[in-house]
N, C-alpha and C positions, 0 to 999 in steps of 0.2 A: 667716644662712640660715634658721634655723626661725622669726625673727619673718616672713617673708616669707611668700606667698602661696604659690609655688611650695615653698617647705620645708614650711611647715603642711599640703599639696598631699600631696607626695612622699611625705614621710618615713611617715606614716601605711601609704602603699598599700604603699611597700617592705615593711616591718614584719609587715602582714598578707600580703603575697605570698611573702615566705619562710618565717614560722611556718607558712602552708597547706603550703606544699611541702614541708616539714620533714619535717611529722606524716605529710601523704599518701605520703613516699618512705619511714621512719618503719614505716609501717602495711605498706608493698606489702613491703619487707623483710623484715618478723615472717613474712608471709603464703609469700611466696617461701622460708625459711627452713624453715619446715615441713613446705612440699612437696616440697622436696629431701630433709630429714630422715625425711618418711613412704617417699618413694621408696627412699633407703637400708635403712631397714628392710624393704620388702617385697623387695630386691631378696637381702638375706642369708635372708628367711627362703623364698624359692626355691631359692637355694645350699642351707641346708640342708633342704628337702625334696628335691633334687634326689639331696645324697649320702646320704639316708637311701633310696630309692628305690634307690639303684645299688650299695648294700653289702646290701640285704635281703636277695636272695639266697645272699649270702658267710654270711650269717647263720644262714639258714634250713640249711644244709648246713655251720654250724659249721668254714667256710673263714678261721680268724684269719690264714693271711698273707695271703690276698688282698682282707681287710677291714683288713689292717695298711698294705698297699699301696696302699690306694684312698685312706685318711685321709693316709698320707704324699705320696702323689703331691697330691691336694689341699692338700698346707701348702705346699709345696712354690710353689706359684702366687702371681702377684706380686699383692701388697696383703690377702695370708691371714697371718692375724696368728698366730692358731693355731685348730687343729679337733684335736677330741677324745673319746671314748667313754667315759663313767664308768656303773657297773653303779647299782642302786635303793639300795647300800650307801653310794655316793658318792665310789667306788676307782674310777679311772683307768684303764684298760683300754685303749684303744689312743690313742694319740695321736702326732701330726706332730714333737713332742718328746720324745723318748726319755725324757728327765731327768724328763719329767712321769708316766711308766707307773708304777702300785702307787701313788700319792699317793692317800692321802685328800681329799676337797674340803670344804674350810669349807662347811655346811651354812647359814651367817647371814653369806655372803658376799652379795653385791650381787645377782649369777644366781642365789642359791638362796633365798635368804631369802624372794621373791615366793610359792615354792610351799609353802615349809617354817619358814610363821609361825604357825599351829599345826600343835598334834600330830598331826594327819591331813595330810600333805602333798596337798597340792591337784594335780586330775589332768587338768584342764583349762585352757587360758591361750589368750588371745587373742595374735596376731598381736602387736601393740603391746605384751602383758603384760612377751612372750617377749623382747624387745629390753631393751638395756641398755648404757648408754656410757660411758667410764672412762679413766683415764691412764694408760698399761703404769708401769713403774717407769723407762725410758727415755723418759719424756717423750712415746711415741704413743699418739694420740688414737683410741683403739677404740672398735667398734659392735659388740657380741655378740649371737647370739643360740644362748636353751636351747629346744632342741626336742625335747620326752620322745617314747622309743621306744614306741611302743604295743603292748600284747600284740595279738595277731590269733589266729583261730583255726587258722592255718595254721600258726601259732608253738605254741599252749599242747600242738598234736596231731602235733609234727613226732615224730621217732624219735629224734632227735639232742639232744632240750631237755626239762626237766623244770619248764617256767613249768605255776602253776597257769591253769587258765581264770579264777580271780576277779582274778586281780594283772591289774589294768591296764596298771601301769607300767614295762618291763624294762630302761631304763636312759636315757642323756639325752647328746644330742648336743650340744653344746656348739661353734659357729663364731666368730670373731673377725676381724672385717674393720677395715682400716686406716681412718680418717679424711683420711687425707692429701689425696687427690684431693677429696674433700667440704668439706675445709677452703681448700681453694684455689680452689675455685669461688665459695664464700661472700666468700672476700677479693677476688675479681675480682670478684664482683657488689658489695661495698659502694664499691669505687673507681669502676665504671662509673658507680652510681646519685650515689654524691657527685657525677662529672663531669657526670653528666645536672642534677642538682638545679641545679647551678651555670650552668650552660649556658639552661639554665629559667628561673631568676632573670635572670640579664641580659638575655636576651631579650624578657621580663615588662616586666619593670622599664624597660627600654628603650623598649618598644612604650607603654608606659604611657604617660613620658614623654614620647615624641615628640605623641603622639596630646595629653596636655595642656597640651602646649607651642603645638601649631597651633589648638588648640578654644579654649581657657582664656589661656595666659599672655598672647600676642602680642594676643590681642584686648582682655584685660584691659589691657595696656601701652599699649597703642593709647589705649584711652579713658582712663586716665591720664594721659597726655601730651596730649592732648586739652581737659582738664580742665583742667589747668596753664597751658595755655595761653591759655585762656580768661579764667580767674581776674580777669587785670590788665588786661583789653583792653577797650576801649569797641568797638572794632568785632568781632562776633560771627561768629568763620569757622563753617563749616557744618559738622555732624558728620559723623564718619568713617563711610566706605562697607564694608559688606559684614561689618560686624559681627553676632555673634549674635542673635538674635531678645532676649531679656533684657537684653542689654547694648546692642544699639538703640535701647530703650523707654528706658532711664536716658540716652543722648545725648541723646536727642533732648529727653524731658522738662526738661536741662538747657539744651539749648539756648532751649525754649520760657522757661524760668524766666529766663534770666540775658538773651533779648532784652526778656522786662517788664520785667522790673528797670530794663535801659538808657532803656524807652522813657519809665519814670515820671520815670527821674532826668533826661530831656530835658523831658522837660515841668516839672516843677518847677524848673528853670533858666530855663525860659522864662517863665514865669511868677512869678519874683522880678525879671529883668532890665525887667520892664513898670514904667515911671515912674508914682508917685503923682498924679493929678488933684485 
């Protein structure tokens, strides 16, 4: 098969038409990948501007059960991994997990470390900074995000709180959103695009062929057979009709070639068979 026309043909365009698709399905996945992963995050850090926004008040009027209420009713919701209140000390304050209130938080954990890699903790993060994704100790695949409480001066001037007006930072909310549903989209997008990839290829690859099986091989077969034919025959059939413009020029000039040839070897025959005088 690959000494052949049709192999040395084929195999080449196969080759390069599935490497193409490879990369291009390859590249559209990384790309696809992302924008589901940036979606995710912007979609937790609206979650958590939304329950910092709806406990500020509980806050402002130093209401702990009904900011105890708001974080538990939010853990509570399916695909919330956990949410949680830790003060500027990095003590635990309110959280969806009881087992977690009065904990300390590692400081040069994975969410902390970003703001507290030097000695001045950093009091500004970006969207993307604030995000962070990890493996519970059961095996799920979490998307965190810390989103520091900001002082305001509604805060530093209430009656109820004793923030100075310089402290920027009064403590940092902390959301954990499942992976599950994100990871399941990702698996159903790399099976769909394998089936498309595959689906592509043979169709490719098909069309190809067909297309250089009616252009190329049957006409090249044609004048091959043609050609063979010719070879051993004093009488010269005429060349094949409706062949390509290239492969026309080479019958035809064969034909021209092999009726000289005949006409010379007619004449030199006639011309030995003449009796000496």
């Amino acid at each position: 098969m690959f000494a052949s026309l049709a192999g040395k043909a084929l195999v080449p365009v196969g080759l390069a038409v599935t490497g193409f698709m490879v990369v291009c399905c390859l590249i559209l996945y990384s790309v696809i990948r992302e924008d589901l992963h940036r979606g995710e995050i912007i979609h937790a850090t609206n979650l958590a501007d939304t329950i910092l926004k709806s406990t500020r008040y509980a806050m402002h009027k130093s209401d702990r059960e009904t900011l105890a209420t708001v974080i538990s009713s939010v853990g509570e919701q399916k695909g919330v991994d956990h949410v949680r209140i830790f003060n500027k000390k990095g003590v635990v304050t309110f959280s969806a997990k009881p087992d977690e209130l009065n904990r300390q938080v590692d400081k040069n954990a994975e969410g902390c470390i970003v703001c507290h890699t030097y000695s001045t903790p950093v009091s500004n993060l970006g969207t993307m900074q604030q995000a962070r994704t990890f493996k519970t100790s059961a095996g799920l695949n979490v998307i965190a995000i810390t989103a520091p409480i900001y002082n305001a001066p509604d805060c530093s001037s209430a009656a109820c709180h004793f923030h100075a007006p310089e402290q920027k930072v009064l403590g940092t909310l902390d959301i954990g959103l499942s992976r599950a549903e994100h990871d399941k989209s990702l698996a159903m997008l790399r099976i769909q695009m394998i089936v498309f990839t595959l689906m592509s290829l043979i169709l490719t690859v098909g069309g190809v062929t067909a297309l250089l099986r009616r252009n190329v091989f049957l006409p090249v077969e044609r004048l091959r057979k043609y050609v063979e034919s010719s070879a051993d025959k004093d009488e010269i059939p005429e060349p094949p009709i409706h062949l390509p413009h290239d492969l026309g020029v080479i019958a035809a000039a064969f034909h021209k070639i092999k009726k000289g040839a005949s006409t010379n070897n007619s004449n030199g025959n006639q011309t030995g068979d003449t009796p000496d005088r």
